[in-house]
MARKE-543059 format. One line per field, with one value per residue: z, x, y of N, C-alpha, C in turn; residue in three letters. Coordinates in pm, whole numbers, plus 50000, padded with zeros to 5 digits. Example, Ala and Ser with C-alpha at 12.3 -4.5 7.8 and 13.67 -1.06 7.14 Angstrom:
2
n_pz	50780,50708
n_px	51319,51285
n_py	49431,49775
ca_pz	50780,50714
ca_px	51230,51367
ca_py	49550,49894
c_pz	50780,50787
c_px	51320,51290
c_py	49670,50003
aa	ALA,SER
END
This chain:
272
n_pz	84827,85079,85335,85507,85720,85824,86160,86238,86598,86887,87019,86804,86615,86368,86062,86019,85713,85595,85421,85121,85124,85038,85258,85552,85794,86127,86327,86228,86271,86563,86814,86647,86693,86465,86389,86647,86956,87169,87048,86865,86585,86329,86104,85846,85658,85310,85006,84850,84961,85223,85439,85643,85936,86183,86435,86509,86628,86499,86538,86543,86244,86060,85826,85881,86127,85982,85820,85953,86089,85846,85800,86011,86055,86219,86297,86092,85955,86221,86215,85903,85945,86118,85938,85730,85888,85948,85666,85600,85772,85708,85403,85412,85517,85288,84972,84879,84868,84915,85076,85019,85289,85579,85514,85587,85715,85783,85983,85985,85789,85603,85528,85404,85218,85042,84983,84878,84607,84448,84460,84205,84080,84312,84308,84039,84097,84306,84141,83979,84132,84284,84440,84355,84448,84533,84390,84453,84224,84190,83974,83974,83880,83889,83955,83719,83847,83949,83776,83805,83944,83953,83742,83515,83248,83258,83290,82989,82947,82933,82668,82558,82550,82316,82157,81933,81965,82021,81751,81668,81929,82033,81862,81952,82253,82200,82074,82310,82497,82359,82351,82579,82597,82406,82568,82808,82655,82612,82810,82893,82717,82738,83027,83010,82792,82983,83170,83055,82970,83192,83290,83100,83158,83369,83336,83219,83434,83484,83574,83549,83534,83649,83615,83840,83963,83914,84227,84393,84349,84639,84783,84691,84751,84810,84527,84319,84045,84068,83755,83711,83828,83989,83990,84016,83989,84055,84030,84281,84318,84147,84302,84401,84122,84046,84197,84100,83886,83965,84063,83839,83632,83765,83757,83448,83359,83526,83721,83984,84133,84305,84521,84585,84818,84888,84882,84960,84716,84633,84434,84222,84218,84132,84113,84403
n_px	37225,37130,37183,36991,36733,36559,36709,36884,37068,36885,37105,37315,37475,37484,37585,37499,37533,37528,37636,37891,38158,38442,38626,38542,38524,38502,38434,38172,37998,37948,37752,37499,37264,37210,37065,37058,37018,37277,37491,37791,37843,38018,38395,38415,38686,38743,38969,39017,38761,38532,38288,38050,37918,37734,37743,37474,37198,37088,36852,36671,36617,36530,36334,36096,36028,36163,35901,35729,35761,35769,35548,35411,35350,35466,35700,35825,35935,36082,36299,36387,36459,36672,36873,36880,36990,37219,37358,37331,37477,37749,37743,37782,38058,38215,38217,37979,37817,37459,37363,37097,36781,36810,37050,37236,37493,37634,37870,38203,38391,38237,38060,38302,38414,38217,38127,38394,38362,38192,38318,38425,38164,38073,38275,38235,37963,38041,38201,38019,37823,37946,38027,37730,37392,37070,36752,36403,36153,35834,35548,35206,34882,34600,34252,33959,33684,33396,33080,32912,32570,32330,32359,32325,32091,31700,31561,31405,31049,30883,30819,30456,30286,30261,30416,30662,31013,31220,31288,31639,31720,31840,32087,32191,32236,32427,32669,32715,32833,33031,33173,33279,33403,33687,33761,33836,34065,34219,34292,34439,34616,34759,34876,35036,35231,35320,35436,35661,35803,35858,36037,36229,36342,36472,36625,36840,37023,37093,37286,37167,36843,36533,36203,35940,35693,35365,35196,34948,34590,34495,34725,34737,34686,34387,34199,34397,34654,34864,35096,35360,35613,35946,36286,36609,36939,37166,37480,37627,37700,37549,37284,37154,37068,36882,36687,36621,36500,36286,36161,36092,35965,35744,35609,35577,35451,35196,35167,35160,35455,35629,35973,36185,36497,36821,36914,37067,37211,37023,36877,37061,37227,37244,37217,37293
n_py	65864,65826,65606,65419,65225,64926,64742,64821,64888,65005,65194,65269,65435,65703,65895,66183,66407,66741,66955,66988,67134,67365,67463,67527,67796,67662,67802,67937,67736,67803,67725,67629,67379,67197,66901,66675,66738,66775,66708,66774,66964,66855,66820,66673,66526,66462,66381,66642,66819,66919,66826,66897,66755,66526,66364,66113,65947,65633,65467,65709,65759,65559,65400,65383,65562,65804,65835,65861,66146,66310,66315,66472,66826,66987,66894,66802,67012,67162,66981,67080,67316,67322,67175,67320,67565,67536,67442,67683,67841,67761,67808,68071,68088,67956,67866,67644,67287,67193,66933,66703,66667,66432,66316,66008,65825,65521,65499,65700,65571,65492,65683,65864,65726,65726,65978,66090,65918,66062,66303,66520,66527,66694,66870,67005,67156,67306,67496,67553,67753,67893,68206,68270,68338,68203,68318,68332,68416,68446,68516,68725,68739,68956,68842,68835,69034,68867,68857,69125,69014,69205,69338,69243,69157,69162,68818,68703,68651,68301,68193,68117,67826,67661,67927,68076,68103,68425,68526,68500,68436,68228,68214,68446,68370,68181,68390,68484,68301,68231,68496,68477,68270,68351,68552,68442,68261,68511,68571,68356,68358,68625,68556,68398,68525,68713,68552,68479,68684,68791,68564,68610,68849,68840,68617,68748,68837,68662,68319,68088,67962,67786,67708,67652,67425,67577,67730,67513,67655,67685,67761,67990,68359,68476,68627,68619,68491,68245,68314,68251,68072,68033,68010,68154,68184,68392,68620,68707,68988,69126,69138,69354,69463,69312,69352,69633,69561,69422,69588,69756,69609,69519,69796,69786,69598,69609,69372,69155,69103,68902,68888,68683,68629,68687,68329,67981,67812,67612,67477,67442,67300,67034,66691,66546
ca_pz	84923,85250,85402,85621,85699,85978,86195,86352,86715,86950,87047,86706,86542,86194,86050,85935,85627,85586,85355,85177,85134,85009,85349,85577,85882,86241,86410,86131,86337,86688,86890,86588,86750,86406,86395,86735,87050,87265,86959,86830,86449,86291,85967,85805,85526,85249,84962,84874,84979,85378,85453,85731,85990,86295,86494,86521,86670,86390,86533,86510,86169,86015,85734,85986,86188,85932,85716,86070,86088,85709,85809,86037,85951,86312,86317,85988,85953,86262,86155,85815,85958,86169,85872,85647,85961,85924,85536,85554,85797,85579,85272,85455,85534,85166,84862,84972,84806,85052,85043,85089,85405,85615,85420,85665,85643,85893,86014,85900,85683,85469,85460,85391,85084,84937,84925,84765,84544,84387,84433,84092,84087,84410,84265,83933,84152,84382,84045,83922,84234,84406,84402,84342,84516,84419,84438,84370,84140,84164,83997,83970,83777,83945,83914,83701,83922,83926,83737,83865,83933,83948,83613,83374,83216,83321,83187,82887,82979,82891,82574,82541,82478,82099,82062,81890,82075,81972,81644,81730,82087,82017,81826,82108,82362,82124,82105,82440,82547,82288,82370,82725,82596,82405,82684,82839,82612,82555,82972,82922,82630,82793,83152,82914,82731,83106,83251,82932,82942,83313,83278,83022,83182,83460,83273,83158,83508,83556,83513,83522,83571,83665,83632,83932,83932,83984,84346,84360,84457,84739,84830,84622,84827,84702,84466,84244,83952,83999,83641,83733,83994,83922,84062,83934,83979,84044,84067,84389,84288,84098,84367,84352,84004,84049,84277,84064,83779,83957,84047,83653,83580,83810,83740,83320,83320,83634,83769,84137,84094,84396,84507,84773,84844,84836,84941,84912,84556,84647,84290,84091,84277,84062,84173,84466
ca_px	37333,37125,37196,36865,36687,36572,36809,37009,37019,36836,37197,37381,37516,37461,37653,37426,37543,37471,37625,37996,38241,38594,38747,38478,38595,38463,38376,38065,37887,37898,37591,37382,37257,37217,36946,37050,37028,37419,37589,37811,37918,38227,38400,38488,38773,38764,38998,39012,38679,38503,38179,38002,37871,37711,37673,37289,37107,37061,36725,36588,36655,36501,36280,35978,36041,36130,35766,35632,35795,35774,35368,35408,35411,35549,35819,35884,35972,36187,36410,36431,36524,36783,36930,36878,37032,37357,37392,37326,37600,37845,37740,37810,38187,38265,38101,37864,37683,37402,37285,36953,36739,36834,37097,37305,37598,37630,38010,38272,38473,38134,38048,38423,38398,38047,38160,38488,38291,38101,38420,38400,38048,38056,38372,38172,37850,38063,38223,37907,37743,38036,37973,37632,37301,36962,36703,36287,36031,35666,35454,35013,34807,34456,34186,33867,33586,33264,32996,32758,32411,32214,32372,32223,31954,31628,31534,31283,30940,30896,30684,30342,30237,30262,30448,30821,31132,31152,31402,31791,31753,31955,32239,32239,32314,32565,32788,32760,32929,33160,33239,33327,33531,33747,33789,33909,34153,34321,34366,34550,34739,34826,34909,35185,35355,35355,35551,35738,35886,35921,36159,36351,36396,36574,36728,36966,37070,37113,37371,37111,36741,36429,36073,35905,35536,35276,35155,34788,34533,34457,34814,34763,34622,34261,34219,34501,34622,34989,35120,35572,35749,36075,36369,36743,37114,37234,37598,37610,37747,37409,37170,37087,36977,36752,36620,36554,36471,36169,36041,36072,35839,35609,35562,35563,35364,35125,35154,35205,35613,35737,36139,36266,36642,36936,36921,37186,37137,36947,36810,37163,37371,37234,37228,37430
ca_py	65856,65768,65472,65430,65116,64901,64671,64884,64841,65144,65282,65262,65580,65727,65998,66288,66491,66837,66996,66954,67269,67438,67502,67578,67805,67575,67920,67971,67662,67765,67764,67569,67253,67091,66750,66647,66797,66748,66636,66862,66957,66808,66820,66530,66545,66361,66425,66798,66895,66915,66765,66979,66653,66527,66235,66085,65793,65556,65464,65839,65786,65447,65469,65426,65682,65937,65880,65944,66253,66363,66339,66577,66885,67049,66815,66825,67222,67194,66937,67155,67447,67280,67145,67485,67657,67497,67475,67853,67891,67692,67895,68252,68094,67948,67811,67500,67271,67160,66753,66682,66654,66366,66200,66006,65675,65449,65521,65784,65540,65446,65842,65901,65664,65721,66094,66021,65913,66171,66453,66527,66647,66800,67011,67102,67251,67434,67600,67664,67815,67992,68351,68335,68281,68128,68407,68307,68458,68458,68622,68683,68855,68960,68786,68974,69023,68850,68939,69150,68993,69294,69395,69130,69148,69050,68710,68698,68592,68213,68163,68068,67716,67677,67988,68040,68216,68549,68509,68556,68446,68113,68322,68577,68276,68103,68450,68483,68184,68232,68562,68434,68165,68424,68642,68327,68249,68567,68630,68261,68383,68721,68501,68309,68613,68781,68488,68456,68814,68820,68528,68666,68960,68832,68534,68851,68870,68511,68244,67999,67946,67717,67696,67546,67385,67671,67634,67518,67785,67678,67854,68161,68483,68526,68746,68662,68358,68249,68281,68227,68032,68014,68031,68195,68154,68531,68645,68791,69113,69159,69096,69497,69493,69192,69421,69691,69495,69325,69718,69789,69523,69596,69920,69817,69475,69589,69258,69175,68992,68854,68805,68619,68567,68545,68179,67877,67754,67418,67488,67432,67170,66928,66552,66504
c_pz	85060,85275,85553,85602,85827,85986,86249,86537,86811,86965,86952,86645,86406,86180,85979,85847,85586,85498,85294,85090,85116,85110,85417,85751,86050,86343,86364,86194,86468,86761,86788,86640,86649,86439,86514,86833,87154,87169,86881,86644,86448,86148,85956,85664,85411,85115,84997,84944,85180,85351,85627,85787,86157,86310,86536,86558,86570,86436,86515,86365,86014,85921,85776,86057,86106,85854,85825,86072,85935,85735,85916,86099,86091,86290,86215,85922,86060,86190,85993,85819,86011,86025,85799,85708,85925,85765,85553,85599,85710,85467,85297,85488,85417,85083,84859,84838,84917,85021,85080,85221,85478,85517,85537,85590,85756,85920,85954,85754,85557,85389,85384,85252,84966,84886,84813,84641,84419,84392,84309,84067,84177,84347,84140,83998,84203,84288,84035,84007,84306,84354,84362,84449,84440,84474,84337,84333,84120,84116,83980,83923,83891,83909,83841,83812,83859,83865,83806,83845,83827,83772,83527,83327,83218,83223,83134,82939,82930,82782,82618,82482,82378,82053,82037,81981,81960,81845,81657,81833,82095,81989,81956,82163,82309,82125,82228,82539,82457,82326,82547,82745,82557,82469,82757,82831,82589,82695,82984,82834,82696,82931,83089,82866,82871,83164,83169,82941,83076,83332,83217,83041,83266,83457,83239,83284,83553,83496,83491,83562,83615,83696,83699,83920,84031,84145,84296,84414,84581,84854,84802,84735,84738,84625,84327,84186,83967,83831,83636,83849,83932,83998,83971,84043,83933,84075,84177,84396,84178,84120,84366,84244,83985,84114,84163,83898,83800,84023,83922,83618,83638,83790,83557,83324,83437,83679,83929,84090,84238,84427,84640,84755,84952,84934,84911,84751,84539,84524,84146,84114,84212,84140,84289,84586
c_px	37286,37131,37100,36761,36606,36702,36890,36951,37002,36996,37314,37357,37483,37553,37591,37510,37481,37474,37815,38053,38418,38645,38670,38523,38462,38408,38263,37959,37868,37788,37506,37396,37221,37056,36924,37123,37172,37514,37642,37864,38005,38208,38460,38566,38773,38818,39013,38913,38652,38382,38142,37871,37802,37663,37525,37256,37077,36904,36603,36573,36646,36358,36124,35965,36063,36012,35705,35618,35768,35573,35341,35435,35532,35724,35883,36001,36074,36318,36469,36505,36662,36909,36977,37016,37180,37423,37384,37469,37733,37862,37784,37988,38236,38146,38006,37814,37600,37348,37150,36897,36755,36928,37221,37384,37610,37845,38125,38324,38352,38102,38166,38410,38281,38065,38267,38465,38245,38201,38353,38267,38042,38156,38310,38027,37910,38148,38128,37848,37849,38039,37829,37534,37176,36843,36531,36191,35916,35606,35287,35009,34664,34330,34076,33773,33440,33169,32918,32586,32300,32244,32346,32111,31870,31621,31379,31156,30942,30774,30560,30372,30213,30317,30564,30882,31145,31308,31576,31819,31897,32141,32279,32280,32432,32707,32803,32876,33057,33256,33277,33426,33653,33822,33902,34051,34225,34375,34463,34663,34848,34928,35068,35278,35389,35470,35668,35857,35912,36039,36272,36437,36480,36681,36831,37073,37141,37215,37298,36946,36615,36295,36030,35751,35453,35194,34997,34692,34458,34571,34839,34665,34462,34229,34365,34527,34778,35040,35260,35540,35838,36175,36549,36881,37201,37388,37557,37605,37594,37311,37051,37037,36858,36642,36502,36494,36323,36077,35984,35953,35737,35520,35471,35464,35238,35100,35199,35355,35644,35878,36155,36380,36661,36932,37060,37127,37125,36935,36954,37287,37344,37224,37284,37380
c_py	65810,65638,65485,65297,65056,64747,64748,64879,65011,65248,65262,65375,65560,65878,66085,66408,66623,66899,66931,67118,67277,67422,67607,67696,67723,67709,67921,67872,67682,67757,67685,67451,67168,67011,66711,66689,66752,66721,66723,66871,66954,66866,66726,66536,66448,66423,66564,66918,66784,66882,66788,66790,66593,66394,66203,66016,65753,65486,65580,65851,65666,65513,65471,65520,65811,65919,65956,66081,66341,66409,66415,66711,66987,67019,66796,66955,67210,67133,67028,67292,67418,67274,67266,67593,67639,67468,67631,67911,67859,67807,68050,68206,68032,67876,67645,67472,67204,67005,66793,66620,66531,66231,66169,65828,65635,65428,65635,65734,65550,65599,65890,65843,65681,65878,66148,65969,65966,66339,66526,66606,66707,66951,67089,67183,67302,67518,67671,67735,67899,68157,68362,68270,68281,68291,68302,68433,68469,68556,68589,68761,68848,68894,68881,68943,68923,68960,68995,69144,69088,69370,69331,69212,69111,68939,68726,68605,68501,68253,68145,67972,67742,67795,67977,68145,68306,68479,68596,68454,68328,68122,68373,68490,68271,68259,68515,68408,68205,68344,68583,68338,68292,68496,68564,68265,68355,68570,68521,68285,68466,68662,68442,68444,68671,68693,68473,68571,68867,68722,68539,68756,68959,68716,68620,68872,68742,68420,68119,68006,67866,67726,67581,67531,67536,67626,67610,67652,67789,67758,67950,68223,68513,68636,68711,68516,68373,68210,68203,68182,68030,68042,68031,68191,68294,68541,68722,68949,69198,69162,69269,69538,69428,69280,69492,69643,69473,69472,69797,69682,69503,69728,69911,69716,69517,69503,69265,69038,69003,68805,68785,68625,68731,68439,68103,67852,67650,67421,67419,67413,67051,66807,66529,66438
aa	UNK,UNK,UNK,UNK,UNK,UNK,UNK,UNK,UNK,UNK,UNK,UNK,UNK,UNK,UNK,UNK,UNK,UNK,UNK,UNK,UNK,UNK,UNK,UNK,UNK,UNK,UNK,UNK,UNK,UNK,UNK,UNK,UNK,UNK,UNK,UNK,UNK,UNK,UNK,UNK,UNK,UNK,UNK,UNK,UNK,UNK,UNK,UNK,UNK,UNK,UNK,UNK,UNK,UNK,UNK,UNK,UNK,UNK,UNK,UNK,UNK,UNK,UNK,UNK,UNK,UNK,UNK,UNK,UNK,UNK,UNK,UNK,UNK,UNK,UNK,UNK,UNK,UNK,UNK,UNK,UNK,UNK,UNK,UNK,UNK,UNK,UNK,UNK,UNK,UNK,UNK,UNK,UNK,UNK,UNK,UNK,UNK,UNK,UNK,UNK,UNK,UNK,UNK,UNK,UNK,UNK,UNK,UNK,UNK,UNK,UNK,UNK,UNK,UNK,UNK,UNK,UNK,UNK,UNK,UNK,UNK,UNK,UNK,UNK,UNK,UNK,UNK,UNK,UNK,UNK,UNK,UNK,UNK,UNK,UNK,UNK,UNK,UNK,UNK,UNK,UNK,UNK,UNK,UNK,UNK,UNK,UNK,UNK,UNK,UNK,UNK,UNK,UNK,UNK,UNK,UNK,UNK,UNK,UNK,UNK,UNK,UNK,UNK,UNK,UNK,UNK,UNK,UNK,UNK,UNK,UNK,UNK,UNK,UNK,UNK,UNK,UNK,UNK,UNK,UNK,UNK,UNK,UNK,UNK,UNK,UNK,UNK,UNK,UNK,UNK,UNK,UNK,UNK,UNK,UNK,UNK,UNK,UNK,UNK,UNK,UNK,UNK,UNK,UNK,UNK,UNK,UNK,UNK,UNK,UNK,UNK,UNK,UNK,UNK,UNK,UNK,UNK,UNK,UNK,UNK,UNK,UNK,UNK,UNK,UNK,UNK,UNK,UNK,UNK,UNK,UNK,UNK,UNK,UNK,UNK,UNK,UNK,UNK,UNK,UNK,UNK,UNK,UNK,UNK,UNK,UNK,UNK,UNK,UNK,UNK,UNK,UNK,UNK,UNK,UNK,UNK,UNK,UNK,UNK,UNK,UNK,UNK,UNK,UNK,UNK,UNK,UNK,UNK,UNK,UNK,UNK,UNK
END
């Protein structure tokens, strides 16, 4: 949907898209300053549904200037929150679906039409998402500890020139390693049925669900192996069981399970 390019001239408008909405009430935005600073939020009607909007500099907004910005990371995070800030408000005054981060049209009529558009799916995500919110999932398992050094065993004196290794020793290595691979493989087996039966457990709660890419560990807390990301599609009215759901499975799986929310449900607006 963005219409972003170069050619536009330094003081040529763009129409930034935020989110679009049922019948949003205009009180729910006051005071958020939105993307850009003096410019205030509109709503723009199109058909049955509202489209939460704001006027922009169409040169703040060229596909040079936003990589700039996408690289970094200060400037990146504000503008997200900005945006976030005002889908959130939206979503606390009716059922939202939220667009993605800088999606803008170069005039009302073009926004007016390109949205028109796509009704149709906008009206089947704000079925599926109204009344609920997206809530996320993480969980880890601990890492085992290092071996301890001092607890080996010393190492065997080397042979004598011309003599043989003591008989075994070769074996002994070989189920060593093996019985390190093993080990190996069951903590990846066990890591799988853990995430397996933590999603199931709250798939019961859920109208929908998603498994998101494990972060790398360079973002896990040391000490610990994310096994779940994920992220669910709660009825609202169920946000208290999620709750105690994710202290039941801590207590039964001893795993460390993380929950975030309730959020908008970026996760299960589908395409738009």
């Amino acid at each position: 949907m963005t219409e972003r390019g170069p050619g536009q001239a330094p003081d040529d408008s763009a129409l930034y898209v935020f989110a679009v909405c049922d019948a949003p009430d205009p009180a729910a935005f006051g005071g958020l300053p939105g993307v850009a600073a003096g410019q205030p939020l509109s709503r723009l009607r199109f058909g049955p549904l509202t489209a939460i909007v704001q006027t922009v500099r169409a040169a703040d907004f060229t596909d040079e200037v936003w990589q700039a910005r996408m690289a970094d990371r200060d400037e990146l995070e504000r503008y997200a929150r900005a945006h976030h800030d005002v889908v959130s408000a939206a979503a606390a005054s009716c059922p939202t679906v939220p667009l993605p981060l800088a999606t803008l049209y170069h005039g009302e009529d073009r926004a007016r039409q390109a949205l028109l558009d796509e009704t149709e799916r906008f009206r089947t995500a704000l079925e599926r998402t109204a009344c609920h919110s997206e809530w996320g999932v993480k969980v880890y398992t601990a890492d085992l500890p290092a071996p301890d050094p001092s607890a080996s065993p010393p190492r065997a004196e080397a042979p004598a020139a011309g003599s043989r290794p003591a008989p075994g020793a070769g074996l002994a290595y070989l189920e060593r390693k093996r019985g390190v691979q093993a080990r190996r493989e069951r903590r990846h087996e066990d890591a799988l049925r853990l995430a397996e039966t933590v999603e199931a457990a709250f798939g019961t709660l859920s109208a929908a669900g998603r498994r998101l890419r494990l972060h790398t560990p360079e973002l896990v807390e040391k000490g610990y192996t994310q096994v779940l990301n994920a992220t669910f599609l709660v009825p609202d009215h169920r946000g208290a069981e999620l709750q105690v759901l994710a202290r039941t499975l801590r207590n039964t799986t001893g795993a460390r399970i993380d929950v975030s929310g309730p959020w908008v449900p970026y996760s299960f607006v589908g395409e738009v």
